[in-house]
Each structure stands twice: as structure tokens, then as C-alpha cells.
C-alpha positions as CSV (number, residue, x, y, z in Angstrom):
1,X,-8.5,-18.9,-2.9
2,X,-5.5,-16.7,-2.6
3,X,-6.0,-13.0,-3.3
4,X,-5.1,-11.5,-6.5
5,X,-2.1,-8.6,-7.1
6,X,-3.6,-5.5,-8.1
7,X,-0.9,-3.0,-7.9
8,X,3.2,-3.4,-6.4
9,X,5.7,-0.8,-6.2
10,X,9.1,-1.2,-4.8
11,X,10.5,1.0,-2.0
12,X,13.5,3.5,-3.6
13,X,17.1,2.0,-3.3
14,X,15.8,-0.8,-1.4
15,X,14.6,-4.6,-1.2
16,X,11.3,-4.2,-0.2
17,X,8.1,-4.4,-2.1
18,X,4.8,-2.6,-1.2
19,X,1.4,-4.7,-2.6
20,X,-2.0,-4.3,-2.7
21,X,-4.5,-6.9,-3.1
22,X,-8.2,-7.7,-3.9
23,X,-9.0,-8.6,-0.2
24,X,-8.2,-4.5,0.0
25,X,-5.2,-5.3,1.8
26,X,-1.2,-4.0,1.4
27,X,1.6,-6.1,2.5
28,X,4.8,-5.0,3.1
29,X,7.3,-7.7,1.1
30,X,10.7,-8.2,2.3
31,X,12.5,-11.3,3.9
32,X,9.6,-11.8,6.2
33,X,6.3,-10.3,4.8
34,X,3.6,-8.6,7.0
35,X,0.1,-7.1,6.2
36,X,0.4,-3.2,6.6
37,X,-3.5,-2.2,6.2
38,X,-6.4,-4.5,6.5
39,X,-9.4,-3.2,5.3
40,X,-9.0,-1.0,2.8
41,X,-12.0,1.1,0.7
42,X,-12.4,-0.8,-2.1
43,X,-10.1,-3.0,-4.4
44,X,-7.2,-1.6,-4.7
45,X,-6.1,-0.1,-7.4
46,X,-2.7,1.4,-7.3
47,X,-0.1,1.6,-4.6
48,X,3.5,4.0,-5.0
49,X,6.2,4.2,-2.3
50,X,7.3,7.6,-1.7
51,X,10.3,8.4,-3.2
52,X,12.3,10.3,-0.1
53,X,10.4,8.7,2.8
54,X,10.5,5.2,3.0
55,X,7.6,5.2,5.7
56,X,5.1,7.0,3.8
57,X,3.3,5.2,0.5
58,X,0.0,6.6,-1.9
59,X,-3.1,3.8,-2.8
60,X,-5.6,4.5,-4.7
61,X,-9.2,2.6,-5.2
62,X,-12.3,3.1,-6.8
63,X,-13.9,6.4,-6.9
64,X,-11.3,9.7,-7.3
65,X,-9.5,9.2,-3.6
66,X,-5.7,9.2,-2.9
67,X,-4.8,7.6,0.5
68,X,-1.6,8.2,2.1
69,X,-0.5,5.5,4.7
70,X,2.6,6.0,7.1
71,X,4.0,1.9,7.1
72,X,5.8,2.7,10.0
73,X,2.9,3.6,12.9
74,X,0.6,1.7,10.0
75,X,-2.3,4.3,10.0
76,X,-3.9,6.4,7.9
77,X,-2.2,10.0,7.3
78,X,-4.1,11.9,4.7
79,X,-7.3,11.4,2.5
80,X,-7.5,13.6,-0.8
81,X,-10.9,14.6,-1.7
């Protein structure tokens, strides 16, 4: 069974489509798709590209975290507590 969408955002002035899904994973979706992050928290619940730097995008999951992800060394930068 595939997983299901839970949040999209699309990258500013661009193409590309940032998605989190119910496997807790976020794909970056442009003419050739690829996974970003595997193993996120929890289900994901939101996901919002940054608005200046394309590299850098917020999720959010269960519980009262903010993540912030850096697509383009496709790590972890920042946890909000």
C-alpha cells in the first residue's frame, strides 16, 4: 500500500514540490523525484519550503517540535524545543 500525502509545499518561483508522507518520509518532487529524509519522528504533519533559501525547508509532527532540514546536504539543521 502506497503511503499517504500528509502535507506538500512548493518551493518559491520554482517547479519543485516538497512532500511528507505517513511512512515519515519527504520527497523532493521535480522531473525525477528523490526521498530527502527517511525516518522521520512521527507522521508528518506539515512541511513549508523556505521562502529565500531554496535548500532549507520546516516539518512539523506530533508533539510541539519544528524541524528544520537543509535538502541540499539532506540533514538535520535545527530542532525547536
Amino acid at each position: 500500500r502506497p503511503p499517504a500525502i500528509r502535507s506538500l509545499d512548493a518551493r518559491p518561483g520554482s517547479d519543485i514540490f516538497v512532500i511528507g508522507t505517513s511512512r515519515c518520509e519527504l520527497w523532493e518532487v521535480d522531473s525525477e523525484p528523490s526521498m530527502l529524509v527517511a525516518g522521520h519522528v512521527a507522521d508528518l504533519a506539515a512541511v513549508d519550503a523556505h521562502p529565500r533559501s531554496p535548500e532549507l525547508f520546516m516539518t512539523a509532527a506530533e508533539g510541539e517540535r519544528a524541524y528544520l532540514w537543509d535538502a541540499s546536504e539532506r540533514r538535520l539543521r535545527g530542532v525547536t524545543e
